[in-house]
ZAMARGU-4260 file (C-alpha; in steps of 0.2 Angstrom, whole numbers, plus 5000, padded with zeros to 4 digits):
<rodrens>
0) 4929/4955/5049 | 4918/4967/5041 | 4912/4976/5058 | 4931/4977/5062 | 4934/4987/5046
5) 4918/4997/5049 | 4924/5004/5064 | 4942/5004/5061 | 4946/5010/5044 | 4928/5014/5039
10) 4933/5023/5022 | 4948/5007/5016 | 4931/4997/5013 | 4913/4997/5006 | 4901/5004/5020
15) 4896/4989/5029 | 4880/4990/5038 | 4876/4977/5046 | 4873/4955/5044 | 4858/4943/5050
20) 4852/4926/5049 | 4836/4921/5040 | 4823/4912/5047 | 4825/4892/5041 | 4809/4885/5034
25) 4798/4878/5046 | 4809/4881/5060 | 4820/4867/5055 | 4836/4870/5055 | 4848/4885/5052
30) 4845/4899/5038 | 4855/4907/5027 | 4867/4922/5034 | 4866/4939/5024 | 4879/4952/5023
35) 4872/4970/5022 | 4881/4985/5013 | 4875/5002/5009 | 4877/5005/4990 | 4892/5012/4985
40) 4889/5011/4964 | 4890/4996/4952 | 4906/4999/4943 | 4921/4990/4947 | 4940/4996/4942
45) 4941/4983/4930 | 4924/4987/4923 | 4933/5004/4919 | 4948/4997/4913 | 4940/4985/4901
50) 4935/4998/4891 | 4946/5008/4880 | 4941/5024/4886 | 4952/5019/4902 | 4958/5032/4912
55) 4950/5047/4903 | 4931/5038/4908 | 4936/5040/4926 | 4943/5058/4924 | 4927/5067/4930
60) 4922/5055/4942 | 4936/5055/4954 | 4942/5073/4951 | 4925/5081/4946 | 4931/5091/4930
65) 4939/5086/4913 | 4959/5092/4917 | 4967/5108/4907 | 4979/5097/4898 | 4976/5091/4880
70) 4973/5071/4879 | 4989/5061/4879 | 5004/5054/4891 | 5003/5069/4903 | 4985/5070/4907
75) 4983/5051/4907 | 4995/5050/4922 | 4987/5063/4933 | 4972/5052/4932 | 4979/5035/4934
80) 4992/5044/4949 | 4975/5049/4957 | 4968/5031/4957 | 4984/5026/4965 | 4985/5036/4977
85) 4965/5032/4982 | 4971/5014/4981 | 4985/5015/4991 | 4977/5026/5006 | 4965/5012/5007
90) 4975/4999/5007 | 4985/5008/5021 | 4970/5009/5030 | 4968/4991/5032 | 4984/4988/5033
95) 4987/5000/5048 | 4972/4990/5058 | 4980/4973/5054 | 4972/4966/5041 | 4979/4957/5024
100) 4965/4957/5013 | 4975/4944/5002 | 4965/4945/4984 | 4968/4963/4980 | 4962/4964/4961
105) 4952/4975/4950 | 4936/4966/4951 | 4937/4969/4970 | 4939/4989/4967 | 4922/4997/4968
110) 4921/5015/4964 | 4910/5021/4976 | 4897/5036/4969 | 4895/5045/4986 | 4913/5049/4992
115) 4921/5049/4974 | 4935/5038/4977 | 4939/5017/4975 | 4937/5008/4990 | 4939/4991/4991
120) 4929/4975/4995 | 4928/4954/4997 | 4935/4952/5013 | 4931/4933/5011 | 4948/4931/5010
125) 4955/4943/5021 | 4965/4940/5038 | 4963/4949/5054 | 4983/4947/5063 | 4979/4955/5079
130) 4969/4944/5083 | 4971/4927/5070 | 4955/4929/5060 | 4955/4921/5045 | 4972/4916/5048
135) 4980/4898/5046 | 4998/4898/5041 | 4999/4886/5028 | 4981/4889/5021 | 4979/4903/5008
140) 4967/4908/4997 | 4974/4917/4983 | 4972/4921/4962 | 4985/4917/4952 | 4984/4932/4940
145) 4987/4943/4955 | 4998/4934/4969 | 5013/4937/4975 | 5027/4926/4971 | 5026/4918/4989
150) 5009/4908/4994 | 5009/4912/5012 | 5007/4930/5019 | 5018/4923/5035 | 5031/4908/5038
155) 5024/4891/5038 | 5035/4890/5053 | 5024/4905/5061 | 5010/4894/5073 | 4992/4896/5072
160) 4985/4908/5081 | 4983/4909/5099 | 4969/4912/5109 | 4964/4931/5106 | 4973/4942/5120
165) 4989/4934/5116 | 4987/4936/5097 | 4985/4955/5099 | 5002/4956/5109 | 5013/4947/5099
170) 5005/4953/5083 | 5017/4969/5082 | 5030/4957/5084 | 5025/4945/5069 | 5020/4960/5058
175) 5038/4967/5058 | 5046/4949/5057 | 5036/4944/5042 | 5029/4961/5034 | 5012/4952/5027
180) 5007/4967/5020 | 5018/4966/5005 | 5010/4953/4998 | 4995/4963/4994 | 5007/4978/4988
185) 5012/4965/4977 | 4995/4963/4969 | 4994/4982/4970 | 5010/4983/4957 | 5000/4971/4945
190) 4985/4983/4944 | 4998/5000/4941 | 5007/4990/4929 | 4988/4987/4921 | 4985/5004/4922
195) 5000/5009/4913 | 5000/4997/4899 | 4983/4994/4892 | 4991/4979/4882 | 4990/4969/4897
200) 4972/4971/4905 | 4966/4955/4899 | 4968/4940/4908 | 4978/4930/4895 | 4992/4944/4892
205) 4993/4945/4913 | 4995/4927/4914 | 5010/4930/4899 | 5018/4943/4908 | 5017/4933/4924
210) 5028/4919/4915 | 5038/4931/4907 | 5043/4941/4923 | 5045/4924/4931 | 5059/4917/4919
215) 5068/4936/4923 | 5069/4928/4940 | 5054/4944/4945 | 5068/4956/4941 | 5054/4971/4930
220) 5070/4981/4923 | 5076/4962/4914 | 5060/4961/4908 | 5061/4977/4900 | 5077/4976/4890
225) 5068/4957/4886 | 5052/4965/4879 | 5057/4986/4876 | 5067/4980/4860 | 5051/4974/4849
230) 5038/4980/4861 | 5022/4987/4854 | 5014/5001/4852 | 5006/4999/4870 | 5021/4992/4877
235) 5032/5009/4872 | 5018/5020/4877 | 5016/5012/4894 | 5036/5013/4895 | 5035/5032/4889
240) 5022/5035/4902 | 5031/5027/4918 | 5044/5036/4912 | 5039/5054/4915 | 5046/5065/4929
245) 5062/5056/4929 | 5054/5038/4929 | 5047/5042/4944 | 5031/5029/4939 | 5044/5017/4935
250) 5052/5018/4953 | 5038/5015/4961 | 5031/5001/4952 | 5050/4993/4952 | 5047/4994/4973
255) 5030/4985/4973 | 5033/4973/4961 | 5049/4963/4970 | 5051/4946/4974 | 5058/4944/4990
260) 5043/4952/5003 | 5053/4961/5013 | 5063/4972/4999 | 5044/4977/4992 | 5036/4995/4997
265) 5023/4997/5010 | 5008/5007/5007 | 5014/5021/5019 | 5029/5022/5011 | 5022/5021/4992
270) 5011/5036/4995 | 5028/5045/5001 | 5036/5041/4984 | 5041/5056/4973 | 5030/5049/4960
275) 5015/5058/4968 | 5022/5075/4970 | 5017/5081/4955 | 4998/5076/4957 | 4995/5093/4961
280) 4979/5089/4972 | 4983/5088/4986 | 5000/5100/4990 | 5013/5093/5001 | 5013/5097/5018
285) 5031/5102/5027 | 5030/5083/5035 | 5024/5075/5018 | 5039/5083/5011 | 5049/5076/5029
290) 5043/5060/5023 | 5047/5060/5005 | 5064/5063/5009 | 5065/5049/5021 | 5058/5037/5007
295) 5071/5040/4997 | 5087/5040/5008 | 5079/5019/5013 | 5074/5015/4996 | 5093/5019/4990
300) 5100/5006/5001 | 5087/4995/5013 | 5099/4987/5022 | 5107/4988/5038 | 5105/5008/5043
305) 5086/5008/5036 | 5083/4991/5049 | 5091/4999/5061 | 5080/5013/5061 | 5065/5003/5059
310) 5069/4992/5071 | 5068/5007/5085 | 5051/5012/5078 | 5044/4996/5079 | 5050/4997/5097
315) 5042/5012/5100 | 5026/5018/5103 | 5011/5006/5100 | 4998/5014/5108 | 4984/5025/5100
320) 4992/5033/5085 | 5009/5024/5090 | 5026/5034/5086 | 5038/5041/5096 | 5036/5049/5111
325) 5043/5066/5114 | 5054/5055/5127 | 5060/5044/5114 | 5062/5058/5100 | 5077/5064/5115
330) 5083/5046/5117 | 5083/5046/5095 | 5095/5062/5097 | 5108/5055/5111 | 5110/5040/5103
335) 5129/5038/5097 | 5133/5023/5087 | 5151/5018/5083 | 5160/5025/5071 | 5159/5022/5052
340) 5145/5011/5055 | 5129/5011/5045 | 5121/5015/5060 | 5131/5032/5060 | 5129/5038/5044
345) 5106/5034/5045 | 5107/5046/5063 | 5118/5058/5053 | 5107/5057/5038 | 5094/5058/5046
350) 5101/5074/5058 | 5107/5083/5044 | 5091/5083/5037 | 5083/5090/5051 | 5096/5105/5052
355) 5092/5108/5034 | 5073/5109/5035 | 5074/5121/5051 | 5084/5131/5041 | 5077/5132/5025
360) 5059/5132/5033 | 5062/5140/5050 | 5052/5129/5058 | 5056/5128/5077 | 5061/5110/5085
365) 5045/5110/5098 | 5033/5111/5079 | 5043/5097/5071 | 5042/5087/5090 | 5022/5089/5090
370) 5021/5086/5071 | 5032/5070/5070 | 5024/5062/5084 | 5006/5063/5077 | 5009/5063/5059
375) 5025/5056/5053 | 5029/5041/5064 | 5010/5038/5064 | 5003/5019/5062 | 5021/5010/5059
380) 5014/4994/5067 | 4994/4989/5068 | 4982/4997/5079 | 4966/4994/5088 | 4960/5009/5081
</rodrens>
């Protein structure tokens, strides 16, 4: 598992190096086996949480100076939006190869010294769906602080894994039916919301909130109106903070933090969200933008026009990169559906979009072919590489 990561998604995970086998004393028997990684730093993201500093004691460390903003709401959500974003990209990486890693929590958030960002680590729990590593469908290994409603990252109904070759062709196929990866977006939720509200970094009050959440059938704006009323100080100030540029933070952690699997965020999309465009670290590229828009037309209404769209990119390429090809980007364009139907109104969306950004940008259609295909529709589905 761990080589697969090094060579797929080297920067998602802690810089393995390599494993080996002791010798046994006296030749009898078999000796201990050792997993070797190059030394990242010994400070975890719940090390940094747990002290009341949190996030001003991560400030230089992941952005290399002390921000021009005076201490307060502001300034703290730059930070903590950085450390998402570092979190997120990560977990996309893993995700994009076809890996669950299944116990995503603070304490398996390592900051690493060298490159300046979090990556993540224990893969001891992790499993590989392209080719059934790890993976037994009604087995799971999980911590309850962190888990997802549901215990299994697929159906009980899915079967064990077949022999190799035939796990990697139908493992497009199971990702899109049962969208595993939102069960460690779910845990993702659990840390922002952390972040955001120091009252509940300790396991106790996580444990609480996890009752209280559950008894609001997992619905995070009825447990607002439940708590907001005679919340704390920390409450309100985590409230105040989600709350700035529009509720933006809010948003985002209300599309993680869902009970049904298949209604939650992915990683993609979650770095797509408009809570990230005012990071101001990275400027928005004209497809980043492309993609923000497209975010937000699915998120209104993830039903039957956002499937439908889906459902043709999961059908499309899954070779290299993946995406559409320029073929299918032409086929996209002739496609009429009927009349009035959701399907209708998601193409025209989606083409009156693209007038508007040609005209406001006057970008040509070949730049927004060549860009789509190798940055937008990128990595939908797993890949070997």
């Amino acid at each position: 598992m761990n080589e697969r990561v090094r060579r797929a998604c080297a920067n998602s995970c802690a810089d393995f190096v390599y494993g080996f086998r002791e010798a046994s004393a006296k030749g009898k028997g078999r000796g201990e086996y050792w997993l070797i990684w190059k030394f990242e730093g010994e400070d975890t993201l719940s090390d940094f949480m747990a002290s009341k500093e949190f996030p001003y004691n991560v400030e230089t460390k992941i952005l290399g100076e002390v921000l021009d903003l005076p201490k307060g709401l502001n300034r703290e959500n730059r930070i903590i939006q950085t450390i998402m974003r570092q979190l997120l990209f990560a977990l996309d990486g893993l995700h994009s190869t076809g890996i669950v890693h299944r116990d995503i929590k603070p304490q398996n958030i390592i900051y690493s010294e060298g490159s300046r960002t979090f990556k993540i680590i224990d893969l001891g729990a992790a499993t590989d769906l392209r080719v059934g590593i790890n993976y037994i469908p009604k087995e799971f290994l999980l911590d309850p602080r962190y888990a997802a409603p549901e215990q299994y990252i697929m159906s009980t109904q899915t079967p064990s894994a077949p022999s190799a070759p035939v796990a990697t062709a139908l493992s497009p196929v199971l990702w899109q039916l049962n969208l595993p990866d939102r069960f460690d977006m779910y845990s993702m939720g659990l840390i922002f919301l952390q972040m955001a509200f120091p009252s509940l970094r300790t396991d106790s009050s996580l444990i609480q909130f996890n009752r209280q959440l559950k008894r609001c059938d997992y619905d995070l704006d009825a447990w607002r109106k439940t708590v907001e009323p005679r919340a704390s100080l920390d409450l309100r100030k985590g409230f105040e903070l989600l709350d700035l540029d529009g509720g933006t933070g809010w948003e985002l952690l209300n599309s993680m933090i869902r009970y049904k699997a298949r209604q939650r965020t992915s990683a993609k999309a979650a770095l797509a969200h408009p809570y990230f465009n005012h990071e101001g670290l990275l400027g928005l590229s004209f497809m980043q933008n492309l993609r923000l828009q497209w975010f937000r037309t699915t998120q209104k209404d993830y039903s039957e026009a956002a499937n439908w769209v889906i459902g043709l990119m999961a059908r499309s390429g899954t070779q290299s990169e993946g995406g559409f090809t320029e073929a299918q980007l032409q086929e996209l364009r002739a496609i009429e559906p009927k009349k009035g139907s959701a399907q209708r109104n998601a193409l025209a969306s989606l083409l009156r979009l693209q007038r508007k950004i040609i005209r406001t940008l006057g970008e040509s259609v070949d730049e927004i072919g060549r860009q789509s295909k190798s940055i937008w529709w990128s990595r939908w589905i797993p890949t070997e590489e």
